[in-house]
TORVOTI-260674 format. One record per residue (C-alpha): residue number from 1; x, y, z. Coordinates in steps of 0.1 Angstrom, whole numbers, plus 5000, padded with zeros to 4 digits. Last residue first. Layout:
BEGIN
+-----+------+-------+------+
! num ! east ! north !   up !
+-----+------+-------+------+
! NUM !    X !     Y !    Z !
...
+-----+------+-------+------+
# end
This chain:
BEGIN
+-----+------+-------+------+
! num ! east ! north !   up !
+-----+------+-------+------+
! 266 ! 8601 !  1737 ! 9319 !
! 265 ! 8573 !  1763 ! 9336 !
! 264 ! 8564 !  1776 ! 9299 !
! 263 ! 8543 !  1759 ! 9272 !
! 262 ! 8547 !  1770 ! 9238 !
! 261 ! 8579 !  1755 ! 9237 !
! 260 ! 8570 !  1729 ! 9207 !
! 259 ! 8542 !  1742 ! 9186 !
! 258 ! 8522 !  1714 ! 9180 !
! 257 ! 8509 !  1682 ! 9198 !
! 256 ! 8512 !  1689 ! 9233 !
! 255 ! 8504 !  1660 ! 9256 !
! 254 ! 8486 !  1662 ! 9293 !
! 253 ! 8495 !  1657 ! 9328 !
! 252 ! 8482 !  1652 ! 9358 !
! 251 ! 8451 !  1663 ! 9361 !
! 250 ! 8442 !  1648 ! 9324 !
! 249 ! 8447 !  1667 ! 9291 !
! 248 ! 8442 !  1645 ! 9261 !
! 247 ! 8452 !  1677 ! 9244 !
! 246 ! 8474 !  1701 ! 9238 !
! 245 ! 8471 !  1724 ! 9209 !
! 244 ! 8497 !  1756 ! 9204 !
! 243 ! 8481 !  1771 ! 9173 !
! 242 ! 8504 !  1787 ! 9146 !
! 241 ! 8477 !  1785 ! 9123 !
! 240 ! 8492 !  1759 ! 9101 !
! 239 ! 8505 !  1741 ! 9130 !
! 238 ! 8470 !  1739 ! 9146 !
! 237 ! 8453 !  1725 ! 9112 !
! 236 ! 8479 !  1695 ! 9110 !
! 235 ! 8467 !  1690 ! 9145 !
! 234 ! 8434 !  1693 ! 9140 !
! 233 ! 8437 !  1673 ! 9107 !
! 232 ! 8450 !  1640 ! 9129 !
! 231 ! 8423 !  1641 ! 9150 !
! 230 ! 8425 !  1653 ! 9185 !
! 229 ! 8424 !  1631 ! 9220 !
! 228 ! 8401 !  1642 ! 9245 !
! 227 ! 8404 !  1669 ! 9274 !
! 226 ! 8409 !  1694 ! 9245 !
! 225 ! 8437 !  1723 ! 9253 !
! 224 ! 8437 !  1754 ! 9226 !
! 223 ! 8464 !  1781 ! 9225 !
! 222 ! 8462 !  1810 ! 9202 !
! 221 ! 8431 !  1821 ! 9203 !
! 220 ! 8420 !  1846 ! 9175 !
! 219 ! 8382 !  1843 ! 9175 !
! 218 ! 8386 !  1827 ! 9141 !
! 217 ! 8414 !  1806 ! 9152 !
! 216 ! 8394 !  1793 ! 9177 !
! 215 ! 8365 !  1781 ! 9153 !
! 214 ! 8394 !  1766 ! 9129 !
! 213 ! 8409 !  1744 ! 9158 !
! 212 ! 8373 !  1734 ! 9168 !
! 211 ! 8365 !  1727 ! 9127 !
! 210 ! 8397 !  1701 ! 9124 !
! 209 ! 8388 !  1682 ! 9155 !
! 208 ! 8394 !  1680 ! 9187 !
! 207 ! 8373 !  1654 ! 9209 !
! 206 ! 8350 !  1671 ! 9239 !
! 205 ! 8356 !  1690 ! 9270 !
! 204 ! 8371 !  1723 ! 9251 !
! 203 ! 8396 !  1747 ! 9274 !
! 202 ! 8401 !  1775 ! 9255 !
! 201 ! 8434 !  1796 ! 9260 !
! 200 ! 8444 !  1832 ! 9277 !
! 199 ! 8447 !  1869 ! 9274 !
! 198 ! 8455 !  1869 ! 9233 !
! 197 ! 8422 !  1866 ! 9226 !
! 196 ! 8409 !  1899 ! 9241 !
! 195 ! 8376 !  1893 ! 9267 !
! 194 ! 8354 !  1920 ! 9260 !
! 193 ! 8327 !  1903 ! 9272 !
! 192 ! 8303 !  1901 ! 9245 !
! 191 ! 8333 !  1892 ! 9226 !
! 190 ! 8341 !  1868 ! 9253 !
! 189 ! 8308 !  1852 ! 9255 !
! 188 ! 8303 !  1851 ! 9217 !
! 187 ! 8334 !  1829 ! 9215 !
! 186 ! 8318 !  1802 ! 9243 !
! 185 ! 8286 !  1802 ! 9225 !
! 184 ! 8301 !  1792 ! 9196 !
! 183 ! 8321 !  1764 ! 9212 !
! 182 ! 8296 !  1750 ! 9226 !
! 181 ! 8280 !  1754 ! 9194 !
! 180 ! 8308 !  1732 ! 9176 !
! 179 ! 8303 !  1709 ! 9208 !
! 178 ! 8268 !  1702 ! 9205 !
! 177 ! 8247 !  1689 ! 9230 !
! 176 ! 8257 !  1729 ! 9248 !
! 175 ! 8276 !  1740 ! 9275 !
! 174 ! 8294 !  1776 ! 9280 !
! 173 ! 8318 !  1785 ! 9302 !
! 172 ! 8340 !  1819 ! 9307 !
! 171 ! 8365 !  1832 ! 9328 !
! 170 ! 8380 !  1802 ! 9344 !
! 169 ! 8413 !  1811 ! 9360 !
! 168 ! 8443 !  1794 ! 9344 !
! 167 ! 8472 !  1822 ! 9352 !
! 166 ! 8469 !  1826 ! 9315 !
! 165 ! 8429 !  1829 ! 9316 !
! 164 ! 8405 !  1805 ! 9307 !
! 163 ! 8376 !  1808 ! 9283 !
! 162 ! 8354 !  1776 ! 9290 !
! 161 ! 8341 !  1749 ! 9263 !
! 160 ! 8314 !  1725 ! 9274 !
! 159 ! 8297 !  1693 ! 9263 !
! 158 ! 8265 !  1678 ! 9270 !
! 157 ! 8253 !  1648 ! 9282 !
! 156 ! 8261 !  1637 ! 9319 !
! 155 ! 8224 !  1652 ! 9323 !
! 154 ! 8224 !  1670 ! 9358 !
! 153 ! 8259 !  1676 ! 9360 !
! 152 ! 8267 !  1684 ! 9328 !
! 151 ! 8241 !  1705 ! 9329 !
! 150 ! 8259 !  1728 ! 9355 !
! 149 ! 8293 !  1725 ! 9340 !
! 148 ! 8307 !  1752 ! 9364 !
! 147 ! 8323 !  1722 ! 9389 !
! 146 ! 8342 !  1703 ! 9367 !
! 145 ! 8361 !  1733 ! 9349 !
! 144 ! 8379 !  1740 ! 9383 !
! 143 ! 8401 !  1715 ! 9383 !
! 142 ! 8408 !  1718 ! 9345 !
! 141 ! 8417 !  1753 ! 9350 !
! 140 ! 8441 !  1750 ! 9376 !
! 139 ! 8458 !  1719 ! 9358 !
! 138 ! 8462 !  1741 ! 9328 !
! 137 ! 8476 !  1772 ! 9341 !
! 136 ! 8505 !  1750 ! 9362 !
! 135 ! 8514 !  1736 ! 9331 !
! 134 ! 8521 !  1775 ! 9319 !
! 133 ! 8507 !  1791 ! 9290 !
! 132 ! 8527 !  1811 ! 9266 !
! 131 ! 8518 !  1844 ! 9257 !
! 130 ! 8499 !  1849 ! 9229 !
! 129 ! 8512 !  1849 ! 9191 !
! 128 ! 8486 !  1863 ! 9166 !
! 127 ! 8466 !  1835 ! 9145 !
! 126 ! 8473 !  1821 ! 9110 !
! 125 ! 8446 !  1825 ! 9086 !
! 124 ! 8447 !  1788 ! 9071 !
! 123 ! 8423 !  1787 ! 9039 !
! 122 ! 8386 !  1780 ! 9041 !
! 121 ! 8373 !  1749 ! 9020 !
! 120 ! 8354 !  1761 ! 8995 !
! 119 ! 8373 !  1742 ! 8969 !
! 118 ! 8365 !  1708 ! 8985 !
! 117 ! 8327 !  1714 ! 8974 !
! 116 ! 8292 !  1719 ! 8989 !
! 115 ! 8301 !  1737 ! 9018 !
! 114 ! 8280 !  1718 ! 9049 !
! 113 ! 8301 !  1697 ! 9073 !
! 112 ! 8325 !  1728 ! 9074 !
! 111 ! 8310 !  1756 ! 9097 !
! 110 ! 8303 !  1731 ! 9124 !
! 109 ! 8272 !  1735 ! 9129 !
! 108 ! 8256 !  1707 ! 9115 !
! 107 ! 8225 !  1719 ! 9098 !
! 106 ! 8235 !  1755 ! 9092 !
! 105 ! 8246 !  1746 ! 9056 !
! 104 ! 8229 !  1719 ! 9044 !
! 103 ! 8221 !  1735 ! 9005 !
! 102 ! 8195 !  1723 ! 8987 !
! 101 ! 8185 !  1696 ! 8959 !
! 100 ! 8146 !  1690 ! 8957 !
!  99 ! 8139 !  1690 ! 8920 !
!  98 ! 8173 !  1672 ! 8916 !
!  97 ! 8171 !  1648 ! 8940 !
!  96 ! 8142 !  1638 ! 8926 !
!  95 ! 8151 !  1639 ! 8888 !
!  94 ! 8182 !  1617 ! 8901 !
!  93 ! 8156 !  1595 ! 8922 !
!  92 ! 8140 !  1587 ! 8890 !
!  91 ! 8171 !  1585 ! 8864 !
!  90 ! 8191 !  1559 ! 8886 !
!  89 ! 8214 !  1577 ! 8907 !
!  88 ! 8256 !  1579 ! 8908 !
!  87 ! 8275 !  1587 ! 8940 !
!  86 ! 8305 !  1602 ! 8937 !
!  85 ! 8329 !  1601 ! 8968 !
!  84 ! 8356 !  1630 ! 8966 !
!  83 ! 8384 !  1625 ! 8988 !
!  82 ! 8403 !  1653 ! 9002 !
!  81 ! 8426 !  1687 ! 8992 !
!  80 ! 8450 !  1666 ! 8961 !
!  79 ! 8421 !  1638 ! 8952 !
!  78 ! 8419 !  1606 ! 8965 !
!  77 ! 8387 !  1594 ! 8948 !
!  76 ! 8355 !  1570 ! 8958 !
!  75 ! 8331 !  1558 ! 8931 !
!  74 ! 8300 !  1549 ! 8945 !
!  73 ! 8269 !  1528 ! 8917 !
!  72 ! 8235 !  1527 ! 8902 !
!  71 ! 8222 !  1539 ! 8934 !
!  70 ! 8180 !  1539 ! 8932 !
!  69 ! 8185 !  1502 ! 8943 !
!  68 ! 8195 !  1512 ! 8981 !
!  67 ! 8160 !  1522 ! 8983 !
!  66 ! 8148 !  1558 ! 8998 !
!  65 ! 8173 !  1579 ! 8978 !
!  64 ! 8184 !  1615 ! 8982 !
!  63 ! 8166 !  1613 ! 9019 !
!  62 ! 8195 !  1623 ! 9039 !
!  61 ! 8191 !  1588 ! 9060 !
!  60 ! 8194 !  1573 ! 9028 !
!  59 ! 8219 !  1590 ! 9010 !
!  58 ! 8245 !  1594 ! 9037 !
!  57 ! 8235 !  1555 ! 9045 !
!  56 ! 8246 !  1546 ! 9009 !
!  55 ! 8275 !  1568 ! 9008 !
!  54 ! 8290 !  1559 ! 9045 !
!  53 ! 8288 !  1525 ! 9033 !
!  52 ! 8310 !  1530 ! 9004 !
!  51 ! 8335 !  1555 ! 9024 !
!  50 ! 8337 !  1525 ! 9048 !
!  49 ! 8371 !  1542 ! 9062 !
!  48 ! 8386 !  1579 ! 9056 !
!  47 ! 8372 !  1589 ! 9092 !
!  46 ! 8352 !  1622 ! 9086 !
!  45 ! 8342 !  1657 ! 9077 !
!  44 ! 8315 !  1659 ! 9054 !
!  43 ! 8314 !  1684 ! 9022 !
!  42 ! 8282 !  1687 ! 9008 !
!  41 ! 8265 !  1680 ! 8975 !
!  40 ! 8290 !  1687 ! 8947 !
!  39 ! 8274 !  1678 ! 8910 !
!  38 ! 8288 !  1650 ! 8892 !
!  37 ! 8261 !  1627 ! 8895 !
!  36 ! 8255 !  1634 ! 8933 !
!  35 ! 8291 !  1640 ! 8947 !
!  34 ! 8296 !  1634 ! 8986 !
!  33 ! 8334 !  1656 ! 8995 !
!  32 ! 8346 !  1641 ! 9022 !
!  31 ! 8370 !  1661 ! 9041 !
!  30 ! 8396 !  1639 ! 9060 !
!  29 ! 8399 !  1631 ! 9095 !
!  28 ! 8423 !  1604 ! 9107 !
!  27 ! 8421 !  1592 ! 9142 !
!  26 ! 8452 !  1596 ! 9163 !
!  25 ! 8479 !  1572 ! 9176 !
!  24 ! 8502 !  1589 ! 9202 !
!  23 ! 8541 !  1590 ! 9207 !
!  22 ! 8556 !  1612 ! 9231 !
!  21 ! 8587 !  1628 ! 9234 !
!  20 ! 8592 !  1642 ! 9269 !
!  19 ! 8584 !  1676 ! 9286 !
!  18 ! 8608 !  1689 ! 9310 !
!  17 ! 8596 !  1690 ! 9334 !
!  16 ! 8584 !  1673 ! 9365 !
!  15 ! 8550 !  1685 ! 9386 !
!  14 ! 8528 !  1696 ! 9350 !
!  13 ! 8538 !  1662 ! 9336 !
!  12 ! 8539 !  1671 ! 9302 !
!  11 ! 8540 !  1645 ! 9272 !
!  10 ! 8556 !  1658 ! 9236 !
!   9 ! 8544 !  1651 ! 9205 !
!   8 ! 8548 !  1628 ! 9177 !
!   7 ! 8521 !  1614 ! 9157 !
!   6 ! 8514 !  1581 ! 9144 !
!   5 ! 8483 !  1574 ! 9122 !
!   4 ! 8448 !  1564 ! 9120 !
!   3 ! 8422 !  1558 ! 9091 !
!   2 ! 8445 !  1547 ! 9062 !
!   1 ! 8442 !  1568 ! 9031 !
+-----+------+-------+------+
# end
């Protein structure tokens, strides 16, 4: 599995439609499932690359091992839903890890990065249409995203996700260091609120990935826009769900990756 791959989308220039064909390079994200002498450990999302040293320093910096020696050897595996990396243990750290073996769920937030086996992984629940959005929607809302990022501001290190509405009014921003609580916070804003999923799009400030489509599905949205780029299984994830995602949006444009038409004002 190679780490990056072509996609096609298409490039809108919210002051000249139509939209174009585009052609972007995108990071490859894969489920990785870590296997401790046969028995599933967690399920990591990540770059299909180094698998071998993503193994060893999984193990160490997890505390399964606390020498590389206590490894007797990594065998990595293409299977049908995502690569399975088992890592075998000499009989001491085995017993160890063993007597000590738990669950990470909760740890990472991102409602993925923690199932302990490929089978868990959730099945596509595809969303309800929405209304489409128009260019002009996102370029309002990305103009005024900037200013209601207060610790943004102050620390230049956190991200944010906003509830925007289809004319492109920001109704809703949360920031957190994390963007899969971002996120979180941002969905228990507009329950709390009242805010109906089908009323508008989320607006994330941070890279796309598989787990930020799957957390706006789950609140029902039906068009997502990332300022960064998206991995390759957030888009194959948005098409599944019927999620229009558009990302590396920039004030003057922006490319949608899935659901061609979504967009309106063309």
């Amino acid at each position: 599995m190679t780490p990056s791959r072509e996609v096609r989308g298409e490039a809108l220039d919210y002051d000249a439609p139509p939209a174009r064909p585009h052609t972007v390079t995108v990071p490859v994200e894969a489920p990785v499932n870590v296997v401790y002498a046969t028995l599933p450990h967690a399920v990591m999302m990540a770059t299909p690359a180094d698998l071998e040293d993503f193994a060893l320093g999984f193990s160490v910096t997890e505390g399964v091992v606390t020498d590389p020696g206590e490894i007797r050897g990594i065998t990595v595996s293409t299977v049908p839903r995502g690569i399975v990396v088992d890592i075998g243990l000499m009989p001491a750290a085995l017993r160890r890890h063993m007597a000590r073996r738990r669950s990470m769920a909760g740890r990472t937030g991102c409602g993925i990065c923690g199932i302990e086996s490929l089978d868990q992984l959730p099945a596509a629940r595809p969303v309800p249409p929405a209304p489409a959005i128009a260019p002009a929607a996102i370029r309002r809302a990305l103009a005024a995203l900037e200013a209601l990022q207060p610790l943004h501001r102050a620390t230049r290190a956190v991200h944010a996700a906003a509830w925007c509405t289809t004319a492109g009014d920001v109704a809703a921003v949360r920031e957190d260091v994390g963007r899969h609580n971002a996120l979180d916070k941002l969905v228990g804003a507009c329950l709390r609120a009242g805010h109906a999923p089908t009323d508008g799009f989320v607006v994330l400030t941070s890279r796309c990935s598989f787990e930020m489509v799957e957390k706006s599905a789950a609140f029902g949205a039906a068009t997502v826009v990332a300022i960064s780029a998206p991995t390759s299984l957030a888009i194959d994830r948005a098409m599944a769900l019927g999620i229009t995602l558009i990302a590396i949006a920039r004030p003057d444009g922006a490319i949608r990756f899935t659901t061609p038409g979504a967009v309106l004002g063309e």
